[in-house]
C-alpha positions in Angstrom: 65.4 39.9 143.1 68.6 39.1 142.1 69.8 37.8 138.8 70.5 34.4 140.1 67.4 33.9 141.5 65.6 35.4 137.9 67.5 32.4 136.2 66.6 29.8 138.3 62.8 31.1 138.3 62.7 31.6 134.3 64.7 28.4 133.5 64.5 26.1 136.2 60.9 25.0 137.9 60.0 27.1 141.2 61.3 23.4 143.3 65.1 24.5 142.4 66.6 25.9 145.7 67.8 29.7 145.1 70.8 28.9 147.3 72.4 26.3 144.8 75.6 27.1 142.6 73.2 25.9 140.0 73.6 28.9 137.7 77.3 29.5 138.8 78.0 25.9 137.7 76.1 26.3 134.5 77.8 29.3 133.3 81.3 27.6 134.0 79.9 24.9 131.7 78.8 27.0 129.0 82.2 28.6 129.4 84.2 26.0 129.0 82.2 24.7 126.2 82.8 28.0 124.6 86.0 28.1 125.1 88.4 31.4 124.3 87.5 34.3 123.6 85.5 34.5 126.7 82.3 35.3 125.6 80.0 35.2 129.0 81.5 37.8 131.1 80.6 38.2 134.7 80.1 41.7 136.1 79.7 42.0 139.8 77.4 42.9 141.6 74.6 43.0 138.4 75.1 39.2 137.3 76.6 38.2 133.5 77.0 39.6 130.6 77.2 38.2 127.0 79.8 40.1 124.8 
């Protein structure tokens, strides 16, 4: 299971579609909201990282 699909099953209901850019989408959100420093980092092929 990737970590995409572990967010949408532990924050989302089991309706959202796995194939969304939900989570992508959200963590440009909290990104922007967050703004610099980046904190949320993403690190391929494992997911994002919080730093």
């Amino acid at each position: 299971m990737t970590l995409t699909e572990q967010l949408l099953e532990g924050v989302w209901d089991e309706a959202a579609n796995p194939f969304t850019n939900t989570v992508r989408m959200t963590i440009s959100r909290l990104r922007a909201k967050l703004g610099d420093p980046p904190i949320i980092e993403t690190v391929p092929p494992v997911g994002y990282r919080i730093g």
